[in-house]
Steps between C-alpha positions, in 0.01 A plus 500: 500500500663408822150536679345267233779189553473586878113426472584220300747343704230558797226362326708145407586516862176528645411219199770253615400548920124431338566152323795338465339150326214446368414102486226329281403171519359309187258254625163265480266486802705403742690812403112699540409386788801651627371792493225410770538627878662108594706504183899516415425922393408619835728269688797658274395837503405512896873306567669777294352759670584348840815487388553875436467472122321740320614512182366207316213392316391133450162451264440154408296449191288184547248375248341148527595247247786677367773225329841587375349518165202717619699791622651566149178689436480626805839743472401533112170662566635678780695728299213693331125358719431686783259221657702222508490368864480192705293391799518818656321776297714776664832351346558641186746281297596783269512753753723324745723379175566856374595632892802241430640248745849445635439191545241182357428166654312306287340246714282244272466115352208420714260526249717346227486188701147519681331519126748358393701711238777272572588173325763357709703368152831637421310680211260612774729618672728721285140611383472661854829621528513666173144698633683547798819740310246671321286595736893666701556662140149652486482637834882667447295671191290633722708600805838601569548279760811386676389214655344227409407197782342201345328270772369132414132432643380395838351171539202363368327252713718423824627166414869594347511145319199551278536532122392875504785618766759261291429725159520811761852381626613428110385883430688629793859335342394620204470852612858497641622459143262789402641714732851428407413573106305796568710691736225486779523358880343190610310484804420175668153614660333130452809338658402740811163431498625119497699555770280665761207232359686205540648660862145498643424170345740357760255670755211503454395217179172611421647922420377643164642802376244556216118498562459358165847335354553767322521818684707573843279641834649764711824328564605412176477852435723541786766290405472670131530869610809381717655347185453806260626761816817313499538460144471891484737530802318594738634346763311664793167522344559127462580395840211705624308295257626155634467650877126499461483144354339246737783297730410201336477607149895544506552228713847288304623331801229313713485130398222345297414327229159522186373261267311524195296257317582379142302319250619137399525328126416180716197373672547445856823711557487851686811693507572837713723683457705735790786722627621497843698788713735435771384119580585191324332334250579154643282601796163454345271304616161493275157378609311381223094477470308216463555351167842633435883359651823689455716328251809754537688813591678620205815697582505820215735739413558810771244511730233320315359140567177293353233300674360192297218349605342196340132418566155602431272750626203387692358832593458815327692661752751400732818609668859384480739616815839581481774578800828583578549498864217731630403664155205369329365544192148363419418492111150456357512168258210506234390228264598514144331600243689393177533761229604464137741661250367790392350487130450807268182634411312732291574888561187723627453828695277440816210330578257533212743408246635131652345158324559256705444242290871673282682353809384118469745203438469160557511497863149614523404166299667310710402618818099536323574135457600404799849440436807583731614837395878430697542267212354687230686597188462817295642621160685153519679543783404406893404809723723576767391537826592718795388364872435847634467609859328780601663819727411794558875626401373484178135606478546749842184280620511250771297250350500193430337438136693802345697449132729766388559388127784747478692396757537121311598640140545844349156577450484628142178681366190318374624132638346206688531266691341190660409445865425145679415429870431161627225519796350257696195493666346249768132550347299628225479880556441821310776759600638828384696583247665853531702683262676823614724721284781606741764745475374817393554457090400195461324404162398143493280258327400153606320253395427244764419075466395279787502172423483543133245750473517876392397651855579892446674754285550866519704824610683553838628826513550766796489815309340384146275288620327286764806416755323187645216265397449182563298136407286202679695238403368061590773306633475124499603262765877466516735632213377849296718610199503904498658666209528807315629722200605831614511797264729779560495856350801689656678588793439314840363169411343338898205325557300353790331141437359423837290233644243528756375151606525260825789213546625550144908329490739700220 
């Protein structure tokens, strides 16, 4: 007997000295990608090991276009099919589930709003949350875990004041609550990401952290694996983490300023909007274009302030300078297109299965008859209008003719809306039309009209479809009327409506 509890007590010992935690992390394909050789995983696990620890596992469970809602039947099936697995075929949900965890950061929403799942409504909302608590009671069916860290989403797009990043910052309060109610901790990972982001903004203005709005490059991942190492105390793995970051990536102190570029509800206004660090606001000095004048400064809350420009543009492109002493900040100024509220449509599953035709209104009659579609009215009521300016903060594309739907409005499935460009041209001239699908889910639709006439319709889609296409379009001598009703399936909603053609005036 007293040889069996002395192997025991050796074998627990020798169990303890080989893992002391064992961390999961719940996640969508941010949370997969992790897993590849520039990803959050390795950076953890090779920081910990640096460190001198040994003794803890950290398998993140990634599976693209996972929601809140999704992952219910994820843990479900997990407790009985073998097979279940996400983006990497070698992680085995159910096998990785039954070794236990010590801890569980569940690390989603990014799919709830890209789709969108969301409806950001108070109903919507306590919708999500609800999902949200059962998804922490399933998974503590599942595992024993002591820990649970719930982490709001990173950003989507890199323009913090578009609607998508507003829902984002709504789920992250909400989560706080969750965490209170359901006994779990709350970590603030997009509030980090923020913060190094909008750091290097100061810098350098034309930084992305994510290729493609959605998901974070190498340093994002960076700035992620330092987060999770502290919020599992590890202190020293941490700061060898952080010691490897770039100088300027965790750069706080050197002065600067950014801007980014809003749309307007009113023709001829531009507004930017910007932070500074460690100058003062009342020391800018802008440079407008040709076609625009500064019409104020406005003083915001903290360390914010907004340019408002009234004006017109008179080129597609053109640059607006901004300086504080001997900073400078040069910002690419687009023309307009303006962009409609969005309008439901008929529900279909890809390409084969959309009618264009389902998604008419009155507008097309109107602008088939020549009529001006800013003044049209449909279902009784006049359209609203956004004057939207194209950046790439939004579409990840410096370009100039880019529209990122989703960015304007929530984006819901199966709904339209209306494009119209003014464009004027010194001569009668045939030019080209293209239309590129960007970002890489796009699912789009358009129908196009110049100058009254049905020009082109059909699919832009990078991985359903054709990405790009485009049309010979006759312009006449002075003003041309471009519109278009744009179709959207799901997910990232961006298109490219570009114009190739000599002198034209936006």
């Amino acid at each position: 007997m007293k040889q069996f509890l002395l192997a025991l007590s050796v074998f627990c010992a020798l169990t303890s000295a080989v893992l002391a935690e064992r961390v999961l992390v719940v996640g969508d394909s941010i949370t997969a990608q992790s897993n590849l050789d520039w990803g959050y995983a390795p950076i953890v696990r090779k920081a910990l090991a640096d460190a001198g620890v040994e003794n803890i596992q950290f398998v993140p469970l990634g599976w693209s276009g996972q929601t809140v809602a999704g992952w219910h039947s994820v843990v479900k099936r997990s407790f009985t099919d073998e097979t279940v697995r996400g983006d990497r075929p070698e992680i085995l949900f159910k096998k990785e589930f039954d070794l236990g965890a010590d801890t569980i950061i569940i690390f989603l929403g990014m799919n709830d709003v890209l789709c969108p799942y969301v409806v950001p409504t108070e109903e919507g909302y306590a919708k999500w949350k609800a999902d949200y608590c059962t998804l922490i009671d399933l998974i503590r069916s599942r595992v024993q875990v002591k820990r649970i860290l719930i982490c709001p989403p990173t950003m989507l797009t890199e323009n913090p004041y578009v609607v998508k990043n507003l829902i984002m910052d709504k789920m992250g309060e909400i989560m706080v609550d969750v965490a209170k109610e359901k006994n779990c901790e709350f970590l603030d990972l997009r509030s980090e990401i923020k913060r190094f982001f909008m750091s290097v903004r100061t810098q350098n203005q034309n930084f992305h952290f994510t290729p493609d709005c959605v998901h974070p490059g190498n340093e994002g991942h960076r700035v992620m694996a330092w987060t999770f190492l502290n919020a599992l105390g590890q202190k020293k793995a941490a700061e060898i983490v952080y010691a490897e970051m770039p100088d300027w990536l965790k750069d706080f102190d050197s002065p600067g300023f950014s801007l980014f570029v809003l749309n307007s509800s009113e023709p001829g206004k531009m507004f930017l909007r910007g932070f500074v660090r460690n100058i003062e606001k009342n020391s800018l000095q802008v440079t407008c274009p040709d076609g625009w004048e500064l019409e104020e400064i406005r003083n915001l809350p903290g360390d914010e302030f907004e340019i408002c420009l009234r004006g017109h543009s008179k080129n597609l492109t053109s640059t607006l300078r901004v300086k504080s002493g001997n900073i400078q900040r040069e910002v690419k100024l687009n023309a307009p297109f303006f962009v409609s509220e969005f309008f439901d449509g008929k529900p279909f599953r890809g390409g084969d299965s959309y009618e264009p035709d389902a998604t008419r209104s009155t507008l097309d009659d109107d602008i088939l008859a020549g009529k001006a579609p800013l003044a049209a009215w449909v279902n009784g009521k006049p359209v609203q209008w956004t004057v939207y300016y194209p950046q790439a903060d939004v579409t990840g594309f410096d370009i100039p003719c880019a529209i990122d739907f989703a960015s304007i409005e929530n984006g819901q499935q199966f709904q339209t809306a209306y494009v119209v460009r003014k464009v004027k041209s010194p001569k009668p001239q045939t030019v080209k039309l293209n239309v590129n699908a960007l970002s890489f889910s796009t699912m789009a639709y358009p129908t196009i009209y110049v100058n009254g006439k049905k020009v082109w319709e059909n699919c832009v889609s990078p991985r359903h479809r054709q990405a790009k296409d485009y049309v010979m379009i006759d312009l006449k001598e002075g003003e041309n009327l471009i519109a278009a009703r744009v179709g959207h399936f799901t997910w990232q909603w961006s298109v490219e409506f570009a114009l190739e053609g000599e002198g034209l005036e936006y």
